[in-house]
N, C-alpha and C positions, 0 to 999 in steps of 0.2 A: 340414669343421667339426672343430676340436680336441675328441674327447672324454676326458673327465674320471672319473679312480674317487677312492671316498674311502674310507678306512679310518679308523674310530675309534671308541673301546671308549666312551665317554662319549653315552650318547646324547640328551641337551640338546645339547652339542656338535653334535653329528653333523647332528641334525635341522636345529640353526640355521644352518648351513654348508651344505645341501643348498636349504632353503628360503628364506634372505633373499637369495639370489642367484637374477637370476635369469639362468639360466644363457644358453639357446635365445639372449635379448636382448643379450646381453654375447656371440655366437658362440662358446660350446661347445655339448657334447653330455656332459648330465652322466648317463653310460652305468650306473652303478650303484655300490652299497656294502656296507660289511660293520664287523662290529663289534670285527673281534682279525685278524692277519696269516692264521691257519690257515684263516678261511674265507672271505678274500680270492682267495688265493693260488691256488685251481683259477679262480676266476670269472674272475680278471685274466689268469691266461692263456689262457682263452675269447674273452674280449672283446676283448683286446690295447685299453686305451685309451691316449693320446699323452700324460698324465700321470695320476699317482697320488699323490695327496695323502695323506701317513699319520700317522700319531701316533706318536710314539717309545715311549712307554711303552704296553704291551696286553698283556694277560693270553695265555697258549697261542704266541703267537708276536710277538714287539715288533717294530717298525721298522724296525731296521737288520736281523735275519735277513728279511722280507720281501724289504729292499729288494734283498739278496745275490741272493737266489733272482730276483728279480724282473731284475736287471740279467744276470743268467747265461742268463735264458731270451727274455727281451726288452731287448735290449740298448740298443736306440732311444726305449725309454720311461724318459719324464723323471719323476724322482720328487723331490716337496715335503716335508720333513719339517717336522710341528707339534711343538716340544717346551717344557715346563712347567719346561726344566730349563738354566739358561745356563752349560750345565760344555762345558767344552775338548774336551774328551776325547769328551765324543758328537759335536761336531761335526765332530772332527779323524774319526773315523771314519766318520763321514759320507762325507764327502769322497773317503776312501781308496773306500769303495764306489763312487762315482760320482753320489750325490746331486746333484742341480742347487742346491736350494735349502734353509735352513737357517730356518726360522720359532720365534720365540719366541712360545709363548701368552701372555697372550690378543691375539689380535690379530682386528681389525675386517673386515667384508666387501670395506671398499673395499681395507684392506692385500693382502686375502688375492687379493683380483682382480688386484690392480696386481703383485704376485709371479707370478699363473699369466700375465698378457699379457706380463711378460720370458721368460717359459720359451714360451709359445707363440709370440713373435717366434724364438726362437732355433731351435724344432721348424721354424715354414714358411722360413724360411731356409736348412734344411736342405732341407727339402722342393723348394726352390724351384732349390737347388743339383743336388739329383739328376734335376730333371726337364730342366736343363739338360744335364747330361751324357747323359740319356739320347736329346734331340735330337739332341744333339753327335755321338752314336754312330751312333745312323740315319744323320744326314747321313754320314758318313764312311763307313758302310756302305756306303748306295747310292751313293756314286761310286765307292768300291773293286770292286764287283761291274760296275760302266761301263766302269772300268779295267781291269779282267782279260778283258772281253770284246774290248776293243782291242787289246789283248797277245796274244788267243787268235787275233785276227784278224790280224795282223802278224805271228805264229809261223805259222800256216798258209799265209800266201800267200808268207815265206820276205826279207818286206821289210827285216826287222833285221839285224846280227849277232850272233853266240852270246855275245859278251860284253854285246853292249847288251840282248838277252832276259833274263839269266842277272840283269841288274842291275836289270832292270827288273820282274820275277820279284820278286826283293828286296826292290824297295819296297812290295810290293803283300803281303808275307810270301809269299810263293812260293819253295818252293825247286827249279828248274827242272833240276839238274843230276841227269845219270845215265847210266848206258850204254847205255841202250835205251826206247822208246818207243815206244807203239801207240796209236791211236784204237778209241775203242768207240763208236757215235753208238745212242739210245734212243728211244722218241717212246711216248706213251701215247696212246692214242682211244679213241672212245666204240664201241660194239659199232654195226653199221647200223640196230638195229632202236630206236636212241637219238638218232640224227639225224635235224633237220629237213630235208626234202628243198629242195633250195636256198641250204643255210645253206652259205658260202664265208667266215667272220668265225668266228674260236674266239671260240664264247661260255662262258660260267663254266660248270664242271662242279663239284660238290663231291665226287666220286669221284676225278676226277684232279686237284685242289688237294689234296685229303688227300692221296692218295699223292704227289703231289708232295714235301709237307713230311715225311712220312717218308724221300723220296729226299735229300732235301737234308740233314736231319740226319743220317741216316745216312753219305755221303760228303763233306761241303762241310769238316770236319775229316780227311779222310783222310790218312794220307801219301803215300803213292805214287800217288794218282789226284787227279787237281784236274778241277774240275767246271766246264764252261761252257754257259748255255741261250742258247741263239739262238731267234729270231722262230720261232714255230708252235708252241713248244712240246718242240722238240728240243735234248735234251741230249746235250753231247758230253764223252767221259771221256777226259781223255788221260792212259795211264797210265805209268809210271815206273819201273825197274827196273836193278839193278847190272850185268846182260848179257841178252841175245835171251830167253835161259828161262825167265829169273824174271820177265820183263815179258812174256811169252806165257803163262806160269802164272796170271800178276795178272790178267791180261785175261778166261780162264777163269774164273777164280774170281770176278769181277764177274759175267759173264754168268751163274753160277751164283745170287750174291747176288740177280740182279734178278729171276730167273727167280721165288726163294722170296719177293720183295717182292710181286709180284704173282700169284701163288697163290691166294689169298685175294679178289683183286679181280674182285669178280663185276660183269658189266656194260661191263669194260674189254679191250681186246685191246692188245697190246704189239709194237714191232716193234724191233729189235737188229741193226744191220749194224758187224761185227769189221772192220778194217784189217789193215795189214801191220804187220811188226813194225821199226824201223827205228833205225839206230845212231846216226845223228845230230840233231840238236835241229834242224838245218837242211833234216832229212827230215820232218817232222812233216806238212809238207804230202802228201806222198807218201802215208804211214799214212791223209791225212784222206780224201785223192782214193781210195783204196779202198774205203775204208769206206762212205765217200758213195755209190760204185760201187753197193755191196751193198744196201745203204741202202736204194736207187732199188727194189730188187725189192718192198717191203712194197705198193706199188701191183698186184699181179698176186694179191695174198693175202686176204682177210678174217678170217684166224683170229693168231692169236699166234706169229710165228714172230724166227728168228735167221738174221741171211745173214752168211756168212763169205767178206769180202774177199780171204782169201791163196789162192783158189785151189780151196778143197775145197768138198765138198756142202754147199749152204743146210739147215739144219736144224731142223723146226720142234721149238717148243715142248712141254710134253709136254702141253699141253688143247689140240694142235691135233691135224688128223687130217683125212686132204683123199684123195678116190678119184677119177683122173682120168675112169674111165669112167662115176662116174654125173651128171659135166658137161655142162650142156649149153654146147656152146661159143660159140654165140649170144650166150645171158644172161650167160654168162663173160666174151665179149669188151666189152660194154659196162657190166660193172660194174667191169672193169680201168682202161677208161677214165675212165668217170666218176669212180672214185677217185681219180685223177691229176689230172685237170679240178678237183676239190672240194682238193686239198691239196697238188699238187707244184709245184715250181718251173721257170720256165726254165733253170736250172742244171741240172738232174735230167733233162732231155729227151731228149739225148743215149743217156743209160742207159736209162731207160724205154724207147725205140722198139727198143734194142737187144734189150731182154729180153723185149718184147712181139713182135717177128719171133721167136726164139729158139724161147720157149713159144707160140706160135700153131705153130711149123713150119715151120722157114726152109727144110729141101727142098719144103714145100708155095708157097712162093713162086715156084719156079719157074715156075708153074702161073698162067697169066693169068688164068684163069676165076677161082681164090683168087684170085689179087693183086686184082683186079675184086671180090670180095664182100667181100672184107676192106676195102676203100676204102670201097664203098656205105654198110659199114653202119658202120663208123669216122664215117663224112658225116653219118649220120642220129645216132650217141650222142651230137655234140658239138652237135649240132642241139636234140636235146632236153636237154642240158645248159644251152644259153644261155639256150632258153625259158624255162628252170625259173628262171635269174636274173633274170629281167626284160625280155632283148632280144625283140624283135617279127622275125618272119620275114626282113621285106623290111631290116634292119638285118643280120642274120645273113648274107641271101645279099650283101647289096654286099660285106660283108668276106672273105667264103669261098666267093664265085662259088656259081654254078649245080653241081647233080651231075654232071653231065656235062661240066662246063668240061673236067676233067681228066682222064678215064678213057682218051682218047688216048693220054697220055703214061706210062700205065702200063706201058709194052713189057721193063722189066727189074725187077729187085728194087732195083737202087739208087734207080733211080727212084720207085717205089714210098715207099719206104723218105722220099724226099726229101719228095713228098706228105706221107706222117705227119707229119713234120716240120713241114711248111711248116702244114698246118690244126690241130694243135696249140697250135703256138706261136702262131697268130692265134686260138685261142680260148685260150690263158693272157694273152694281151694283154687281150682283152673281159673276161673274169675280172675281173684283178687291176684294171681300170678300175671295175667298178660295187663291188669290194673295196674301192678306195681312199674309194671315193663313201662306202661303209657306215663306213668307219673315219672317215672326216672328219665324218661323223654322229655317229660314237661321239664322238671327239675334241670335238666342238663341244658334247656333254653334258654330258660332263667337264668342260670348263672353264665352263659353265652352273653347273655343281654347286660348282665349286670357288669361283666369284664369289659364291655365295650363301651360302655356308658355311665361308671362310678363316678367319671370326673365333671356330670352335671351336677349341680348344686342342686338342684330337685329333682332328681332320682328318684321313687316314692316305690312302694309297697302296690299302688293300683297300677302305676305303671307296668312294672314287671307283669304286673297280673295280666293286664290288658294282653302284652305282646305276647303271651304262651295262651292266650284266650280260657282266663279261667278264674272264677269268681275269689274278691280279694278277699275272702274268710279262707274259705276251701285252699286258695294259694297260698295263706299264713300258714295254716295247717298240716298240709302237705309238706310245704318247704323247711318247716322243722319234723316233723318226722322223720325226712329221707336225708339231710343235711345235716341231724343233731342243733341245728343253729338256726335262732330266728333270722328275718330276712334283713336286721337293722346287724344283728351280729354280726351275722355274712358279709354285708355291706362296708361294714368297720373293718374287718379283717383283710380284708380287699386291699382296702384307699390304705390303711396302715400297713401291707406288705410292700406297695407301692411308697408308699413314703417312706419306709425306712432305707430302698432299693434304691433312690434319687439322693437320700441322706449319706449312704455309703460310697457312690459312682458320680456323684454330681457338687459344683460347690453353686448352689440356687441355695437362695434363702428359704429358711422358713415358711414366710408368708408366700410363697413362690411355689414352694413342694406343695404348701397348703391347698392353694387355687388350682396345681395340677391333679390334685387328689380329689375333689370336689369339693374347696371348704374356704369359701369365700372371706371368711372372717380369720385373720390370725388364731385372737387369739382362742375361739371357738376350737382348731387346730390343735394349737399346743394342746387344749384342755385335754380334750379326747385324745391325742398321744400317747400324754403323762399316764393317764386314767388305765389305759390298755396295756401300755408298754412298762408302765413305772418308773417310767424316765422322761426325762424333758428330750424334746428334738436337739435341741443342742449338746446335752448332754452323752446322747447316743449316737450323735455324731464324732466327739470326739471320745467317746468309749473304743469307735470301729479305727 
């Protein structure tokens, strides 16, 4: 609703202009008054109203000084001038201030309404324009962030060339060139005594969406580092520098920045695996496959730690603090696993089994009786891992045999080693299967939510998230995975099947289907039609 201030030193005036209109009925909001500029002047910039009706002539402060002051500090508010006086000269100055409109007294409620509905058509017009643009920019955001993830994904696996990255960098405002390169890879979680037992779906956490949005302000304008989040929740820094030093310095100095980001964050633990450092834009992959490497070890940790890919000692953080002799290696070895079962990948297996022989004691492998207790009881965490998601026993064992199917073939450590492997990876399959099941539940709410509610004007990407409870990256992520379509595409496809279905059964206007569809601005509406459909709404209507 447009609201309204009046200033005017005449108070029959004032009164009759306040009350023979009635404002609420005619859609304003008549916000308040005063009777000279000077005691206007604080209220109007409390209030901020969307126009200010004044008198030219008032005692302590006139008209046109309001109006100075009033355009210098509220530059968006339209201002009406009433004057008793038809000289040139006020109104030439008028104007020079920025006045909208020029009123000669006396003039009647109906003139004085039909003057504020020109200046109020001109304010939602504007209004109507910036909410356009600021669609326009989310849209453009969220494919630009789709787009830097494909480019992040094509830099990594080494598919382009340096001129087609370098250009493709470009368009996305990336500037990808430099002498040296490293990966830094990040991941936030919840402390254990903050998770559901079972829970395999990131669900929203408001600990790590805040810190998220600190993370992201703080580096998503960096220079030398560009920022990419991949599925879970993990973000990768790939940083930039004029030679090896200053891009191993950078990297440092990141690890340092995150270390003090989360300092403060009680409830959350942190894990940080550094890369190599590498000279060409064509090595990025290299940098990633390290880091990844290092990555892999936060599965053997529960406290806050940093794994360093090039070679030197894993170092934790300074609120970690771990003594290997008052472990029991037991409860160690199945909460190593079980963390990996709850959040790693098949990509990551490889490293994981590696690190997990390593620290358990790969001269103790030699040792059939270990290789034999370490299998048993490896047999039975992933056992009670599946329970805990749903599967039933006799489900479990057809896919992962009996305990003793295998304990024959445990006669070396490779073999052994092949085992971990092989029951692993057939319980990150059951996993990511009753995963997919809970996501496609997620997903099917979603879009439950979103059919019910496209025809809000601010529908948003956190909302959806919010109602299926699930953090808004992970939810981006997800919902294009399992949908093919981001969640602004989805959203489009929606309001325009809707709009074409009232275009072909209904004779409502335009601007009519527009506002049933969620899209308060016309011509914002047609845009997005045309854009999608390659037709104009009208055109497609008498196409049908």
């Amino acid at each position: 609703m447009i609201s309204v201030f009046l200033v005017e030193d005449e108070i029959v005036m004032r009164e009759g202009i306040r009350n023979n209109i009635n404002w609420a009925a005619e859609g304003y909001e008549f916000v308040g008054e005063a009777g000279d500029g000077e005691l206007a002047y604080p209220m109007i910039r409390e209030l901020k109203p969307d126009i200010v009706i004044t008198d030219i002539r008032m005692p302590f402060m006139d008209g046109l000084e309001l109006s100075r002051l009033i355009k210098k500090d509220l530059p968006s508010t339209r201002i009406i001038i009433l004057s008793g006086y038809d000289d040139f000269q006020y109104a030439r100055e008028a104007i020079g201030i920025g006045v909208t409109d020029y009123l000669l007294k006396p003039i009647s409620g109906a003139q004085l309404l039909e003057a504020i509905g020109k200046v109020s058509d001109g304010i939602r017009a504007e209004q109507d324009q910036q909410r356009f643009m600021e669609r326009y920019r989310k849209e453009r955001e969220e494919n630009r962030i789709l787009e830097k993830r494909v480019l992040f994904r094509e830099l990594v696996a080494g598919v382009r060339s340096m001129p087609e990255i370098l250009d493709k960098g470009k368009s996305l405002g990336i500037n990808l060139a430099a002498g040296a390169y490293g990966i830094v890879m990040f991941q936030m979680s919840l402390c254990d005594e903050n998770q559901k037992e079972g829970e395999i779906t990131e669900s929203y956490s408001e600990s790590i969406e805040k810190a998220t949005k600190e993370l992201r302000a703080k580096y998503n304008e960096a220079e030398n580092v560009q920022v990419y989040e991949q599925l879970g929740g993990v973000f990768v820094f790939l940083v930039l520098g004029k030679d090896r030093q200053q891009t191993g310095e950078s990297m440092d100095n990141l690890l340092k920045d995150l270390e003090e980001l989360m300092a403060d964050k009680s409830g959350l633990h942190y894990y940080a695996g550094r890369g190599i450092v590498v000279d060409r834009i064509r090595e990025v992959g290299k940098s990633y496959e390290s880091a990844s490497k290092a990555f892999a070890h936060r599965f053997l940790y529960d406290t806050s730690m940093v794994f360093d890919g090039q070679g030197g000692n894993s170092h934790e953080a300074k609120s970690a603090s771990i003594n290997i002799d008052e472990i029991d290696i037991g409860k160690l070895d199945r909460r190593i696993v079980t963390g990996f079962l709850k959040n790693g990948s098949l990509e990551e297996l490889e490293h994981f089994v590696e690190d997990f022989v390593e620290n358990t004691g790969k001269g103790n492998f030699e040792s059939l009786i270990f290789r034999q207790y370490i299998s048993v009881d490896l047999y039975f965490t992933v056992v009670s891992f599946l329970e805990s998601i749903g599967y039933s026993k006799d489900e479990i064992t057809e896919k992962l045999g009996n305990i003793g199917d295998k304990q024959a073939s445990l006669d070396d450590t490779k073999r052994t080693e092949e085992y971990i492997n092989d029951i692993l990876s057939k319980a990150l399959e059951m996993r990511d299967k009753v995963s997919d099941s809970r996501y496609s539940s997620l997903i099917n709410g979603a879009r439950n939510y979103i059919y019910e509610h496209f025809s809000d004007e601010d529908i948003s990407l956190n909302q959806v998230a919010a109602s299926v409870n699930i953090s808004p990256n992970h939810f981006s992520s997800v919902f294009k995975k399992e949908t093919g379509e981001t969640f602004i595409e989805f959203l489009t496809r929606v309001r325009m099947d809707k709009a074409k279905e009232l275009l072909e059964t209904t004779d409502m206007k335009a601007a009519e289907i527009g506002y049933q569809t969620g899209y308060r601005d016309p011509h914002y509406f047609s845009y997005i039609f045309k854009k999608t459909q390659n037709i104009s709404p009208r055109q497609y209507r008498e196409k049908e």
